[in-house]
N, C-alpha and C positions, 0 to 999 in steps of 0.2 A: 513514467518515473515513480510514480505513487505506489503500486503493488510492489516495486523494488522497494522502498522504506516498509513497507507494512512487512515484507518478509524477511529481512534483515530486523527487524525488532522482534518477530517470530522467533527466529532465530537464537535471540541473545536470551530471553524468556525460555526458551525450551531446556536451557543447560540447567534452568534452575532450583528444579524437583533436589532435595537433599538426599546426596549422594550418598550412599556408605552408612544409610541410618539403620537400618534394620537388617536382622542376621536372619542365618539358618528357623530359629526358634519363632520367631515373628511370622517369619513366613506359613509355617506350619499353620501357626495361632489363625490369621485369616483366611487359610483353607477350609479348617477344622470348623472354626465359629459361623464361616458361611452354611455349613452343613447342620450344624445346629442336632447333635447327638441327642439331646434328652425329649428336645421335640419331636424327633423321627423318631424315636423309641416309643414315648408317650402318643404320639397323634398318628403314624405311618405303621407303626407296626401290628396293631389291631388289625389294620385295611389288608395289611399283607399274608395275615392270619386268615381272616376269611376268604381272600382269594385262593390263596396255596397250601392253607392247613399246615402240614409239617415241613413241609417242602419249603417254608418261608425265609430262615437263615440260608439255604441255601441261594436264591437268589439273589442277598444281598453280598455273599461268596462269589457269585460269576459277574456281580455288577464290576466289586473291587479289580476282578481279573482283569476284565475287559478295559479298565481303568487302567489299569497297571502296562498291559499293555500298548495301548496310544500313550502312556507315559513316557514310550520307550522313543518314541520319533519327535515327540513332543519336545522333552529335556535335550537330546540332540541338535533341535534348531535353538533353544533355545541362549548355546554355546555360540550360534554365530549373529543372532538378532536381540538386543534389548529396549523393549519399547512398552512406555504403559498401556497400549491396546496389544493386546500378546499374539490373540486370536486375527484381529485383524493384520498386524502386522507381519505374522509368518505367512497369512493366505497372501497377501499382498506380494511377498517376494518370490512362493510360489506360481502362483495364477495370473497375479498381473494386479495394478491398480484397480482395472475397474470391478472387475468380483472381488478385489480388496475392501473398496471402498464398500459396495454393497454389505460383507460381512460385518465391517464395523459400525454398520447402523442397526445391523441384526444384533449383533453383540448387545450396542447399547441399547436398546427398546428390552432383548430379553432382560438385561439385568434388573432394568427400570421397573420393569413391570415384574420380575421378582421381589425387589424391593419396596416394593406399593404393597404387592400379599401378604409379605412377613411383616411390616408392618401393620397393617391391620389387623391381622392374627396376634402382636403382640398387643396392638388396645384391646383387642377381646378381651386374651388373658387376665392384662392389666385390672379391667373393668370387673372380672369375675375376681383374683384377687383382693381388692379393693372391698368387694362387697362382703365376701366371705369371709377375712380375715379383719379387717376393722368397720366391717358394717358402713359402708361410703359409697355411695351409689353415682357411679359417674358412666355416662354412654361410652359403649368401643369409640365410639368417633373419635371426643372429646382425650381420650387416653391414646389414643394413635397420632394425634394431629402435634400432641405433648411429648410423646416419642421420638417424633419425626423431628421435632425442634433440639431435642437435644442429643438425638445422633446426627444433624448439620451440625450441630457445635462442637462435638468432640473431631469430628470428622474434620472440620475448619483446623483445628490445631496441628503440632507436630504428626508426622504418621508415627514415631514411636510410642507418643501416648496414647491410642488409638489403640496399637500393639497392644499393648500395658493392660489396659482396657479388658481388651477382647481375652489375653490372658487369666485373669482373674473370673471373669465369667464362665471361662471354658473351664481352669479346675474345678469349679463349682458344679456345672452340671455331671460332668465326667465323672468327681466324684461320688457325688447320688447314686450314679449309676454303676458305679465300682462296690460301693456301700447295699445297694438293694442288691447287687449279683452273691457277694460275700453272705449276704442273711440268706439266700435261698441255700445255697451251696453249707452252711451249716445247720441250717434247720430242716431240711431235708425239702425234696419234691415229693408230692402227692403219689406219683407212679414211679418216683424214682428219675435216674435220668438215662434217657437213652437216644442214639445217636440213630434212630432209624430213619430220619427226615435225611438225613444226607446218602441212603441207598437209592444210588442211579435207579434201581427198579422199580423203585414206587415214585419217579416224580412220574409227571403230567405236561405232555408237551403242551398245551391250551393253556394248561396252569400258570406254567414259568412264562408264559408269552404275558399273560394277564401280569403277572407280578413282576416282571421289568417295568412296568408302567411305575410301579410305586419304590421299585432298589434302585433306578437308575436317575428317578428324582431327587435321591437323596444325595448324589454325589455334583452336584450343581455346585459350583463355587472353584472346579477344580483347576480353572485356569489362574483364579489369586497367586499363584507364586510368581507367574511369570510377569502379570501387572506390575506386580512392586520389583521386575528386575531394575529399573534406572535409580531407585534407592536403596536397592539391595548392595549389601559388603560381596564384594568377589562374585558376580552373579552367576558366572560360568559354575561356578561350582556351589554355590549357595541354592539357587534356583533347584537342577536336577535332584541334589538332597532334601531339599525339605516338599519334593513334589514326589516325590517314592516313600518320606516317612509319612506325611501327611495318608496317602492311598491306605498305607499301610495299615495304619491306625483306625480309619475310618473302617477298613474292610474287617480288621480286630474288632472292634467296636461295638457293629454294626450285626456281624455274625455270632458273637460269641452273646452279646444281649437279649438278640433275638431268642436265640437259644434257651438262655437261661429264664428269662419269660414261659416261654412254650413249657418249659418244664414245671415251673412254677404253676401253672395253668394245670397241666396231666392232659396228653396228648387226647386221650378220651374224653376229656370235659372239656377239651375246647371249642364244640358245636354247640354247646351251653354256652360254655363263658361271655361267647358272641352274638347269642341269641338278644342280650338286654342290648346299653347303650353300649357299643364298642367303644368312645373317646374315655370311657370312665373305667374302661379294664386296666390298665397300667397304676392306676391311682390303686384301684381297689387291690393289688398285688402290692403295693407298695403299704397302703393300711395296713395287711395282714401280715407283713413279716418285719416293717420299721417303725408302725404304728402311727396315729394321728399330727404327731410335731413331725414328724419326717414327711409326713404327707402334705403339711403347708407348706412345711420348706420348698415342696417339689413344685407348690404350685406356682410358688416365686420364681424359684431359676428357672421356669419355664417363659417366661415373662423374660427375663435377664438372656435366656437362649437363643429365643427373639430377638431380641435386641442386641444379643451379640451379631447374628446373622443380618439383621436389616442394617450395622454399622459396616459389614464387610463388605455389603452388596453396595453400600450408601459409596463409602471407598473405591469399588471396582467401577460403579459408573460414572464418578467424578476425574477418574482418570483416563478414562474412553473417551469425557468429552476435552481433556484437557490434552488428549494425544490430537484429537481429528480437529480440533483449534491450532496447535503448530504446525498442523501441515495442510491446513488450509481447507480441511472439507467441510471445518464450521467454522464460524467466526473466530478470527484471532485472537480476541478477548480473551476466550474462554482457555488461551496458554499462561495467563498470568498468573504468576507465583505471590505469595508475601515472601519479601525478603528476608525474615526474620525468621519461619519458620518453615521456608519453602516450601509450603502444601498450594495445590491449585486452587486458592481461596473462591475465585469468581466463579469456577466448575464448581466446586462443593458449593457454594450458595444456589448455583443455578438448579443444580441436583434436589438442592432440598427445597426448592419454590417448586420443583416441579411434584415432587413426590407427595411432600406436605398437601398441597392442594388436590392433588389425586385424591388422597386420603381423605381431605375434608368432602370434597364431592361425594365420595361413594357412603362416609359417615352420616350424612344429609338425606344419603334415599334409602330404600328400604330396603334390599338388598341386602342377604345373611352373608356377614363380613367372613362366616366360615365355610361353608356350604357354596357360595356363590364369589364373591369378591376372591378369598385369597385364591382357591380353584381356576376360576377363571382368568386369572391375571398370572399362577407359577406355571400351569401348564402350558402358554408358552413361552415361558424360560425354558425347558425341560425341552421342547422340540428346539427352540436357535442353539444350544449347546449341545445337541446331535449333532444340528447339522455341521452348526462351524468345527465342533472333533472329524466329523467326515470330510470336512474339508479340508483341515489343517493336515489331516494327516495325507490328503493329496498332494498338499505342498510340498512338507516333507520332503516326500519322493520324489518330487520335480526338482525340488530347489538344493537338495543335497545331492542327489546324483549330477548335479552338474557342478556346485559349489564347494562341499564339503569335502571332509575327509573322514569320513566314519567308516567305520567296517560294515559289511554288507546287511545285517542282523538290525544297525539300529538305519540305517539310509533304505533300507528295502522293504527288506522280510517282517519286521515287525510293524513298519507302516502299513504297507499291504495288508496285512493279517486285522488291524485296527481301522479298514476300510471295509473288508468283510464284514467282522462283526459290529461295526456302531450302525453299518448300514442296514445289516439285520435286523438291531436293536432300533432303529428308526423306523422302520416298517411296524413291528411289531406294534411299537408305543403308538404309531398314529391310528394303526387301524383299531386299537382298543381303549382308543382315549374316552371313550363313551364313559367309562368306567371310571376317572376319573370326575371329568365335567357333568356327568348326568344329560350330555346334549347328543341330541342328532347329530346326522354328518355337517347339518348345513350349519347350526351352532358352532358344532367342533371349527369349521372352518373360518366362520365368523371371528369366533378368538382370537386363531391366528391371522389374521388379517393386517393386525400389526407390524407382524415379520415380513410380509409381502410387502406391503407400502414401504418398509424402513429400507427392504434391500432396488426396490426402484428408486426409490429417492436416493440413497447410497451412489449406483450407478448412475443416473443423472449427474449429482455434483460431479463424479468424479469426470465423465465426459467434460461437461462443461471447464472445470480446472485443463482437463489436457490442452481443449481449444483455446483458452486464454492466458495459460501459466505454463506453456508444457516442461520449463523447468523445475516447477514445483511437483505437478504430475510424477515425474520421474522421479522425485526424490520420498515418495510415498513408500509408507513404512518402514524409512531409515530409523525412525526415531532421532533422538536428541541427536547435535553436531558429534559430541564424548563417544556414542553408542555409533554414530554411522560411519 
């Protein structure tokens, strides 16, 4: 009689995420801000310079494709499942429970542990802003552990302040970077500008395999729209739009900056420009065309970039555990809403005891929170959102050609096409993860280690639920009663 009251109060808890809070616009906001434009500009795109030279914008061009593509099977299911695990819950109605369950513990490990790196990447900053601009010397620890407390508190509140939030941030960095592209583009480039990085006949097949490692990291975050579908307005059609402008933008963004960087640089002096420290070439482009106050500015919103990203991530994992607590593959606890402003308060807390204390551990040892920590802990996030796109997009095609009603293009042809290439794109990334990590294979392995343990454990719970619940079982990745 007992697990019948615990799922019946599961139940009545799960309706009560706030429905109809955030639109089109919001949604973008927490794609975009997970992605964090002025830090991948500033810290990703040096790396992707020395790997691919001119070739660099271009790779961040085939990442957004490939993006765009899985968008298309993606927004599709997304018309007939809304649930705050996205990821898990399309693999689950595809493949079944128990590969469901396994992916939504991949899910949440990778984001967790993307939110623990950008976190700590934001105390760095912090800590170097701190020093350089008002002379205050405080450890990355100390300024992460202080970040971490207060993206659980904003993240504890409404999710449209939150929105609100991440909005303000995002124009902020965007426009830096809107502002540094206009000063190159008036003040001229060194060699001029020229578009020879994007002639088919000078890339590099070794190259672009090398530099998918670093474009296709940069688009992590991309399943946020479909997380916030149970408090999305009209999600049927909310969701697939702000998941095509979101790519869009990014892929704009992303290409068109790259670019104007490299030009800013002179295609010929970029074996120099890379030769000193690569993290300080963006800065030093930014001195020379917006000058010193535009260069502190930057080093601020880099900090605020950060922390827009570690609130989206903080968001996306609080609702992973707040889906897999209403349906039983964590503690029911963790479904419980505040009535007042229906965020899943005990998830968000539990998010940020977990996170926070990561943070302070790794603050505590010696370990380079940039070099070692954020590295070690984003790449793999970067491999579980391969994989669960290669999966999702398998479901897809199982679960719309039997359920749906889509024309052949978004049920087949574009699923299919987005199973070839993310599967590509996952071979590639793994066998050159070197380049990221700095580690051996057995290192490389080691990292992800986390992913393996999360999807056995995943698959455990979920057996064990079929043997003892198999009504609950079955009713895995319905989402909320409204949504199923």
């Amino acid at each position: 009689m007992e697990p019948t009251v615990v799922d019946e109060t599961v139940e009545q808890r799960s309706s009560s995420l706030r429905r109809g809070a955030i639109g089109t616009r919001h949604l973008v906001f927490f794609v975009v801000s997970a992605a964090a434009p002025l830090t991948v500009m500033a810290g990703f795109a040096p790396l992707a310079f020395l790997l691919g030279g001119q070739t660099a914008p271009v790779a961040y061009l085939v990442a957004g494709i490939v993006c765009a593509v899985f968008a298309v099977g993606f927004t599709a299911m997304s018309r007939y499942v809304q649930n705050a695990g996205a990821f898990y819950a399309y693999i689950t109605r595809g493949l079944g429970g128990t590969v469901g369950a396994g992916s939504a513990m991949v899910a949440y490990v990778g984001y967790t542990l993307g939110e623990i790196g950008f976190c700590s990447a934001a105390g760095l900053f912090a800590s170097t802003a701190l020093d350089q601009l008002v002379g205050v010397t405080v450890s990355w620890g100390v300024c992460a552990v202080a970040l971490g407390l207060i993206i659980a508190v904003v993240s504890y509140c409404r999710v449209d302040l939150g929105a609100r939030v991440l909005a303000v941030l995002l124009l902020g960095e965007v426009g830096l970077l809107a502002l540094l592209s206009a000063a190159i583009l008036v003040k001229g480039a060194p060699e001029g500008l020229s578009l020879k990085g994007f002639d088919p006949s000078t890339w590099s097949t070794s190259a672009m395999g090398s530099l998918f490692v670093i474009t296709f990291v940069v688009y992590v975050g991309f399943e946020q729209t479909a997380v916030y579908a149970e408090e999305a307005r009209d999600p049927r059609r909310t969701v697939p739009r702000a998941t095509y402008i979101a790519v869009f933008l990014l892929a704009a963004v992303y290409t068109f900056t790259s670019w104007i960087l490299l030009m800013a640089i002179g295609p010929g002096a970029l074996a120099d420009a890379l030769a000193g420290d690569p993290s300080t070439l963006v800065f030093g482009i930014n001195q020379q065309y917006l000058g010193t106050a535009a260069t502190d500015v930057m080093l601020v919103l880099i900090v605020t970039s950060f922390f827009a990203g570690v609130l989206a991530l903080h968001n996306a994992g609080s609702r992973y555990l707040f889906a897999l607590g209403r349906e039983g593959l964590l503690p029911a606890r963790l479904a419980h809403t505040d009535p007042r402003s229906s965020s899943p308060t005990v998830a968000v807390v539990v998010q940020g005891v977990l996170v926070v204390g990561a943070v302070a551990a790794f603050g505590l040892s010696s370990l380079d929170p940039y070099t070692q920590v954020v590295i070690w802990t984003n790449t793999p996030t970067l491999v579980a959102v391969l994989v669960l796109q290669l999966l999702t997009s398998v479901a897809v095609i199982r679960f719309l050609g039997a359920h749906g009603s889509e024309d052949l293009w978004h049920r087949l042809i574009a699923p299919a096409l987005s199973v070839v290439l993310i599967g590509a794109v996952l071979y590639l990334v793994c066998s050159k993860l070197s380049l990221l990590t700095g580690l051996g294979p057995v290192g490389n392995i080691l990292i992800n280690v986390p992913l393996i343990v999360a999807f056995v454990a995943g698959v455990v719970r979920a057996q064990v639920l079929k043997a003892r619940r198999p009504e609950a079982f079955v009713r895995l990745g319905g989402g909320s009663p409204e949504a199923a």
